[in-house]
N, CA, C and O atoms as a GROMACS GRO file, in nm:
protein
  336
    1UNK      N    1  -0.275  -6.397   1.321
    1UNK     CA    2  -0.187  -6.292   1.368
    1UNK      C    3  -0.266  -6.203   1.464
    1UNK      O    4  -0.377  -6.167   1.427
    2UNK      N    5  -0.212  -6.155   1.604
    2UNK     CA    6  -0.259  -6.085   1.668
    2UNK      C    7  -0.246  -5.958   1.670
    2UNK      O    8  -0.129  -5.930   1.696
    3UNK      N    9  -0.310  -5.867   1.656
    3UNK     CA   10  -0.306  -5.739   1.650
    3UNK      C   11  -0.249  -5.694   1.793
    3UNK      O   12  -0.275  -5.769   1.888
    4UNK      N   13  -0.135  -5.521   1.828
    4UNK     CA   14  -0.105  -5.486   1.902
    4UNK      C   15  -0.193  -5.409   1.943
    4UNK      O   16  -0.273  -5.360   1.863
    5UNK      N   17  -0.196  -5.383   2.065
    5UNK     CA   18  -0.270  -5.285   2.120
    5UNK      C   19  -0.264  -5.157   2.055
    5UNK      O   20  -0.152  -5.155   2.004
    6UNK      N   21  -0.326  -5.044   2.027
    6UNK     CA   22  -0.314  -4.912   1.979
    6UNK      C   23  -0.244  -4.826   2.141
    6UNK      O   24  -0.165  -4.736   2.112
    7UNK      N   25  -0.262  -4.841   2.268
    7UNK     CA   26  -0.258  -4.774   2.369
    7UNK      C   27  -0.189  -4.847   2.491
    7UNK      O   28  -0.256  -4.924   2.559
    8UNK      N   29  -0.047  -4.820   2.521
    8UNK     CA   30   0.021  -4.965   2.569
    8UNK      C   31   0.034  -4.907   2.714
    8UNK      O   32   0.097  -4.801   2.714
    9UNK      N   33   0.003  -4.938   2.808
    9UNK     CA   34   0.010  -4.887   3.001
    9UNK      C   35   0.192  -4.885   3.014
    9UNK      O   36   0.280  -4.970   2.996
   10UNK      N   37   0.192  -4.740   3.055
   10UNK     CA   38   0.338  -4.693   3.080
   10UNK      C   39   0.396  -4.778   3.203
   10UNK      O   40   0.324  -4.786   3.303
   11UNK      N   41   0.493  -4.827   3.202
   11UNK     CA   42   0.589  -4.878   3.309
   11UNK      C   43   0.603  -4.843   3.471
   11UNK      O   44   0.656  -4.743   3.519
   12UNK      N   45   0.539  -4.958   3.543
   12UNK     CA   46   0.533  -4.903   3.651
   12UNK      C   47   0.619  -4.804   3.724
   12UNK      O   48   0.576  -4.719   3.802
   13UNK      N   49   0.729  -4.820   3.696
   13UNK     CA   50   0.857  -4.785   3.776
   13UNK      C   51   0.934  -4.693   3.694
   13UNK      O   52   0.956  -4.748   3.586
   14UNK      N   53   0.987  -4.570   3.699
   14UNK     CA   54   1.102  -4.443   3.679
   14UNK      C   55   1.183  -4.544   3.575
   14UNK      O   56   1.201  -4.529   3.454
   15UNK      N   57   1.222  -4.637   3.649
   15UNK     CA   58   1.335  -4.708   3.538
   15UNK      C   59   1.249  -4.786   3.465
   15UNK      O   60   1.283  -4.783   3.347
   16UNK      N   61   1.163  -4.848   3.482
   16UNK     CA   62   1.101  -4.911   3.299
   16UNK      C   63   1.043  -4.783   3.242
   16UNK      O   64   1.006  -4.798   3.126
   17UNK      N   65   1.020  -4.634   3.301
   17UNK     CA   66   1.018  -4.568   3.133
   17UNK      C   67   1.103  -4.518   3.113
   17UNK      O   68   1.106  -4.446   3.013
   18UNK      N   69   1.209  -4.529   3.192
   18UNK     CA   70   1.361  -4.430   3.123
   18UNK      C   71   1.401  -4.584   3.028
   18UNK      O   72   1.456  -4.564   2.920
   19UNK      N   73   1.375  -4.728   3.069
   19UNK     CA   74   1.456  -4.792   2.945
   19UNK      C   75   1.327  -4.779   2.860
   19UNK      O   76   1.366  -4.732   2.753
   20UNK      N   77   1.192  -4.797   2.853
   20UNK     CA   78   1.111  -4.788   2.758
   20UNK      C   79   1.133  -4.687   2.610
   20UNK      O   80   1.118  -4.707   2.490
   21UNK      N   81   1.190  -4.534   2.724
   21UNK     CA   82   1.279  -4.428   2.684
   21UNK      C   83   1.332  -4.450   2.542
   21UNK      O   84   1.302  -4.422   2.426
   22UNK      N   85   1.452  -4.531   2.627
   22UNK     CA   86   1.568  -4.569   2.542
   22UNK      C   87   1.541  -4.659   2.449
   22UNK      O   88   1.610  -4.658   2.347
   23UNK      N   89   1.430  -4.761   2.465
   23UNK     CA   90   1.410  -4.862   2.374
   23UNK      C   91   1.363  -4.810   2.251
   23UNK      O   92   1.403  -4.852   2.142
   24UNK      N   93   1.274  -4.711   2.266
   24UNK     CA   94   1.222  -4.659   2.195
   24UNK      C   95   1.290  -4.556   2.086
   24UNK      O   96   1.230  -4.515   1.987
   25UNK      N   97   1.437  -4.518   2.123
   25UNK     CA   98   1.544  -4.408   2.097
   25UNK      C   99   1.607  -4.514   2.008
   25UNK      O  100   1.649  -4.462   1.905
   26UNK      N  101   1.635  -4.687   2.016
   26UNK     CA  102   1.673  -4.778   1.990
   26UNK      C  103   1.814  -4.783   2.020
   26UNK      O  104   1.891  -4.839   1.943
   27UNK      N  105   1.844  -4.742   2.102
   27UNK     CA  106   2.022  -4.670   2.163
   27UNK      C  107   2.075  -4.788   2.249
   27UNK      O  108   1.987  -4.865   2.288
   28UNK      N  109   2.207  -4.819   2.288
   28UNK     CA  110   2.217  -4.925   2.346
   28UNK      C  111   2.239  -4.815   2.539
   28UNK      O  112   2.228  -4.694   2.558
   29UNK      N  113   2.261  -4.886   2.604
   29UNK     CA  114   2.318  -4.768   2.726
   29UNK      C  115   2.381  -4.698   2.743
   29UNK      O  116   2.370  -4.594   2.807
   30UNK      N  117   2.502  -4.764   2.662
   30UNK     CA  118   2.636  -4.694   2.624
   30UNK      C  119   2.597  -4.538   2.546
   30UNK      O  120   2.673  -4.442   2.550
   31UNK      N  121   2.521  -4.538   2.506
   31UNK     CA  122   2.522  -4.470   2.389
   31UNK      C  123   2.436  -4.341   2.430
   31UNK      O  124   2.455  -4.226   2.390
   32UNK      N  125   2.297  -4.399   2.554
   32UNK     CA  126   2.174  -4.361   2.599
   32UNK      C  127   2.293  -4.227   2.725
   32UNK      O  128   2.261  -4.112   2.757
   33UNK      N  129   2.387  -4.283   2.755
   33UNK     CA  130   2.452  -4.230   2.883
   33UNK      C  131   2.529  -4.098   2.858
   33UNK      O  132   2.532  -3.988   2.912
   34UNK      N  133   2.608  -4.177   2.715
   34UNK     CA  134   2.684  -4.082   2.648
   34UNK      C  135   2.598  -3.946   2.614
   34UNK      O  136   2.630  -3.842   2.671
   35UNK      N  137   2.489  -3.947   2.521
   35UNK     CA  138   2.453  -3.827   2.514
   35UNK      C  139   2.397  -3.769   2.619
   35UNK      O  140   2.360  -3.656   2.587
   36UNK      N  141   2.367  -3.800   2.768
   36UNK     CA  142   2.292  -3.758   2.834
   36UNK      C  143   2.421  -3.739   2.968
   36UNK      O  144   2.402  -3.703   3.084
   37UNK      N  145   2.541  -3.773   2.905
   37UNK     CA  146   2.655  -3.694   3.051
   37UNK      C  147   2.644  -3.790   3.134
   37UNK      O  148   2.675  -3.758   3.249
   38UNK      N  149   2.607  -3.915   3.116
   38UNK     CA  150   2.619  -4.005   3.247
   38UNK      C  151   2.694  -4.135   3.173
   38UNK      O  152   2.688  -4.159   3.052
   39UNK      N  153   2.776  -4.224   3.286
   39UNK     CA  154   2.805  -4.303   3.297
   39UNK      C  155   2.662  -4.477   3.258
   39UNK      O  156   2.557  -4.494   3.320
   40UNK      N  157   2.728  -4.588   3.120
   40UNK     CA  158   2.668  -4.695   3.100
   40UNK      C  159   2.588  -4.722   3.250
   40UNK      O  160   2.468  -4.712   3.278
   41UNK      N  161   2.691  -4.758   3.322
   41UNK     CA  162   2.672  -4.783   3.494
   41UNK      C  163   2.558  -4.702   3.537
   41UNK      O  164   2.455  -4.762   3.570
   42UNK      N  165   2.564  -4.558   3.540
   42UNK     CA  166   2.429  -4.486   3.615
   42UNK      C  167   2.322  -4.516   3.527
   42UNK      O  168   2.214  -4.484   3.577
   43UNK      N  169   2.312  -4.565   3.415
   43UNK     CA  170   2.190  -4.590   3.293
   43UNK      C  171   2.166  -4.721   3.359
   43UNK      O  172   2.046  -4.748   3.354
   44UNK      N  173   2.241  -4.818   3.422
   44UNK     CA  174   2.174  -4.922   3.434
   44UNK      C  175   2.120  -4.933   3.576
   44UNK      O  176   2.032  -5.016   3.597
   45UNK      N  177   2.173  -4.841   3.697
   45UNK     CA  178   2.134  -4.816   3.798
   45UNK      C  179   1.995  -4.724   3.799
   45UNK      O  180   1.918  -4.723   3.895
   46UNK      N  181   1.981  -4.667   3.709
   46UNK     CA  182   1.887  -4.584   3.692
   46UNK      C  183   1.751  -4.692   3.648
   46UNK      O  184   1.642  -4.693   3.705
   47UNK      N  185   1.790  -4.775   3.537
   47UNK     CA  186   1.662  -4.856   3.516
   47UNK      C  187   1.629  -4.977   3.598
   47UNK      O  188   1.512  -5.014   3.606
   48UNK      N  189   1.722  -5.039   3.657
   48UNK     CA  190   1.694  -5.066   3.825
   48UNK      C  191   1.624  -5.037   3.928
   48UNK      O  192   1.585  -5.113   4.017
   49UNK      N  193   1.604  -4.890   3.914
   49UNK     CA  194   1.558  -4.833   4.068
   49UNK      C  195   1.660  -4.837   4.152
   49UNK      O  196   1.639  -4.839   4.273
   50UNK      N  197   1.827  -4.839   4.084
   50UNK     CA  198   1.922  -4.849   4.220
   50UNK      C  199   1.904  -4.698   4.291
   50UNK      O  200   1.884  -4.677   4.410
   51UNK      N  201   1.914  -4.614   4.197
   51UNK     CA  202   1.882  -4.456   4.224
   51UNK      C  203   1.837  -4.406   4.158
   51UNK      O  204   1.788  -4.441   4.050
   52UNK      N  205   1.844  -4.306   4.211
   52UNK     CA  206   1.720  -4.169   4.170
   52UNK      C  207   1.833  -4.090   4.098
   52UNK      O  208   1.948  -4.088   4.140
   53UNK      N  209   1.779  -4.010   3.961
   53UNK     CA  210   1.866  -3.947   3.920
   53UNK      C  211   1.814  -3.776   3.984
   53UNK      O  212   1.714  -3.754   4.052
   54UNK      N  213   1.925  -3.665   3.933
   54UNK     CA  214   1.879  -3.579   3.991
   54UNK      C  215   1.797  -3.491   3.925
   54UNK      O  216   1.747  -3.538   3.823
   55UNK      N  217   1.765  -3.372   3.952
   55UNK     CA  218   1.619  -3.299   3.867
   55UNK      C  219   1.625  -3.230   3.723
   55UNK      O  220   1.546  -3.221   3.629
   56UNK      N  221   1.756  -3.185   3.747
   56UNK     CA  222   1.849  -3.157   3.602
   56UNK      C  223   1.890  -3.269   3.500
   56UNK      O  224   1.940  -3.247   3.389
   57UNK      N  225   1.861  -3.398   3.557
   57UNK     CA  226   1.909  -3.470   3.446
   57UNK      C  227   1.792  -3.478   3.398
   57UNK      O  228   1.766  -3.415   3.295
   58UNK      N  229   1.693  -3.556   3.461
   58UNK     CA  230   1.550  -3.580   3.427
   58UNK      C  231   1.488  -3.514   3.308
   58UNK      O  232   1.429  -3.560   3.210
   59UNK      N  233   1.529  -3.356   3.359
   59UNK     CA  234   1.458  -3.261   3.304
   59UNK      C  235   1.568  -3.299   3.079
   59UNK      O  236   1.509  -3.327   2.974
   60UNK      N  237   1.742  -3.278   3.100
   60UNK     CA  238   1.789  -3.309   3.022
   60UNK      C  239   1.723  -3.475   2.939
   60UNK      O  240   1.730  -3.493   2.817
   61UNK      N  241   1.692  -3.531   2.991
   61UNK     CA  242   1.627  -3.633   2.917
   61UNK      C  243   1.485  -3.639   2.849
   61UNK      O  244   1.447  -3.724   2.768
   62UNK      N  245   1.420  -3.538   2.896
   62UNK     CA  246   1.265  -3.458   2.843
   62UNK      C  247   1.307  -3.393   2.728
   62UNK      O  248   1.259  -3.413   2.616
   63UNK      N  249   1.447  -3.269   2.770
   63UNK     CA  250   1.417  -3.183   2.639
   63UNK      C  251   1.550  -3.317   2.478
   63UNK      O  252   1.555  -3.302   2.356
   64UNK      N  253   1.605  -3.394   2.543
   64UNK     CA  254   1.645  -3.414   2.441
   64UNK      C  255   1.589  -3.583   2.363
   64UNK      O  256   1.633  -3.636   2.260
   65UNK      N  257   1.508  -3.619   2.435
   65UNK     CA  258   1.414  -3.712   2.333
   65UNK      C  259   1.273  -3.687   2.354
   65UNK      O  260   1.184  -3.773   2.361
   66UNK      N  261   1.258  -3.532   2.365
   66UNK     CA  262   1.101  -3.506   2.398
   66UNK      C  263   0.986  -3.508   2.469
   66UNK      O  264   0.878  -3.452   2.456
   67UNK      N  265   1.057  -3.625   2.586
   67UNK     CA  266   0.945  -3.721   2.668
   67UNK      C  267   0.891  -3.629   2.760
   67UNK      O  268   0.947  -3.538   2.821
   68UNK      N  269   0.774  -3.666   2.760
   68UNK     CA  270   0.716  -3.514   2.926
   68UNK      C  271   0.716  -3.570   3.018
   68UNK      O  272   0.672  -3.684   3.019
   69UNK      N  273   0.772  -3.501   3.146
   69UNK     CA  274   0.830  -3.508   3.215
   69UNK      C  275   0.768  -3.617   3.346
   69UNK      O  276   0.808  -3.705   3.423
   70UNK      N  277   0.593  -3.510   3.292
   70UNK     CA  278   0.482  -3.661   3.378
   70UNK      C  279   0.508  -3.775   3.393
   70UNK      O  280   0.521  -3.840   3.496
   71UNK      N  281   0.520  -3.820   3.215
   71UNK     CA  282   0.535  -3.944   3.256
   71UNK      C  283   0.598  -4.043   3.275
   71UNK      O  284   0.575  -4.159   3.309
   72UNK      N  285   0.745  -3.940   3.231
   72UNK     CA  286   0.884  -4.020   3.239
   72UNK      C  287   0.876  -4.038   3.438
   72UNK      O  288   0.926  -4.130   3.504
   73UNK      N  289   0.814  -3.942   3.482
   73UNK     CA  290   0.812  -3.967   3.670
   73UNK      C  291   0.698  -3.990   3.704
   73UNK      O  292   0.690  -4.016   3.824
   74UNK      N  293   0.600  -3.990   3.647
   74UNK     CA  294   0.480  -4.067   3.740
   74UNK      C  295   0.416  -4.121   3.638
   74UNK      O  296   0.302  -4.145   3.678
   75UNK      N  297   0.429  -4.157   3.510
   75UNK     CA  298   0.329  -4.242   3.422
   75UNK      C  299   0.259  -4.186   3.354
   75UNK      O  300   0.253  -4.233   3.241
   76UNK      N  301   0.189  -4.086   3.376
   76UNK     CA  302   0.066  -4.032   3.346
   76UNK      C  303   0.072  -3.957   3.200
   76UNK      O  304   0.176  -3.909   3.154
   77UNK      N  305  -0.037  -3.955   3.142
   77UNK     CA  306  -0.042  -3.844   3.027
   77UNK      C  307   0.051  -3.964   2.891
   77UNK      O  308   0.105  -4.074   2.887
   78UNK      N  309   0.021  -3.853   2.803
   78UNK     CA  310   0.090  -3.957   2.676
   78UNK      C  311   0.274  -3.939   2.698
   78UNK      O  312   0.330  -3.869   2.783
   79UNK      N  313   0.322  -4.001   2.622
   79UNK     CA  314   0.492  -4.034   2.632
   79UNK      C  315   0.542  -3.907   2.596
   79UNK      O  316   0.593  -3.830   2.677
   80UNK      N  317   0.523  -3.883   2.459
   80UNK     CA  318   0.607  -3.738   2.385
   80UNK      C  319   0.545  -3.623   2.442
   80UNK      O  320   0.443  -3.615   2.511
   81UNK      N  321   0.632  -3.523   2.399
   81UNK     CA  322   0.602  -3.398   2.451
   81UNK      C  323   0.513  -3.296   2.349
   81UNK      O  324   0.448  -3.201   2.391
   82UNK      N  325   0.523  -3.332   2.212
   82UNK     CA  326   0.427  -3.293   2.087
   82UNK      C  327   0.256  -3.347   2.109
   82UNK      O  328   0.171  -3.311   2.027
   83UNK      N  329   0.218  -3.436   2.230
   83UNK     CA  330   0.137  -3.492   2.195
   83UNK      C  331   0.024  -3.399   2.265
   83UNK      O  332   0.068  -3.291   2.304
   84UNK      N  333  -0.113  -3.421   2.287
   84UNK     CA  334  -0.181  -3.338   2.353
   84UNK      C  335  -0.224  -3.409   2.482
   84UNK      O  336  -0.292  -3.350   2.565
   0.00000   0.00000   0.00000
């Protein structure tokens, strides 16, 4: 059996950590959209890279599954917002 990494490299791209996000929330899109005021459709355009969401949502997706904001937009730093 192989052991997992302890420290896993964040998702190159805006949309693999908004679904990493969600994977992690274990939510389906439907569900990821609903609490966050957007349309299944913009959740899947969003983890695409079809678009850019805007600065207010971003920010709504930090304070309501915690994620900081770093690295939900540029990678960096740990995932949660409790962490140091």
């Amino acid at each position: 059996m192989t052991a997992l990494p302890l420290v896993v490299a964040a998702p190159a791209s805006f949309g693999g950590r908004l679904r990493h996000c969600r994977r992690l929330a274990d939510e389906s899109q439907f569900v990821f959209g609903q609490r966050l005021g957007v349309s299944r459709q913009a959740i899947v355009d969003y983890e695409k890279n079809r678009i850019s969401p805007r600065a207010q949502w971003v920010e709504r997706v930090c304070r309501t599954y915690r994620i900081r904001a770093d690295w939900l937009l540029l990678g960096s730093g740990p995932i949660k917002a409790n962490q140091p």
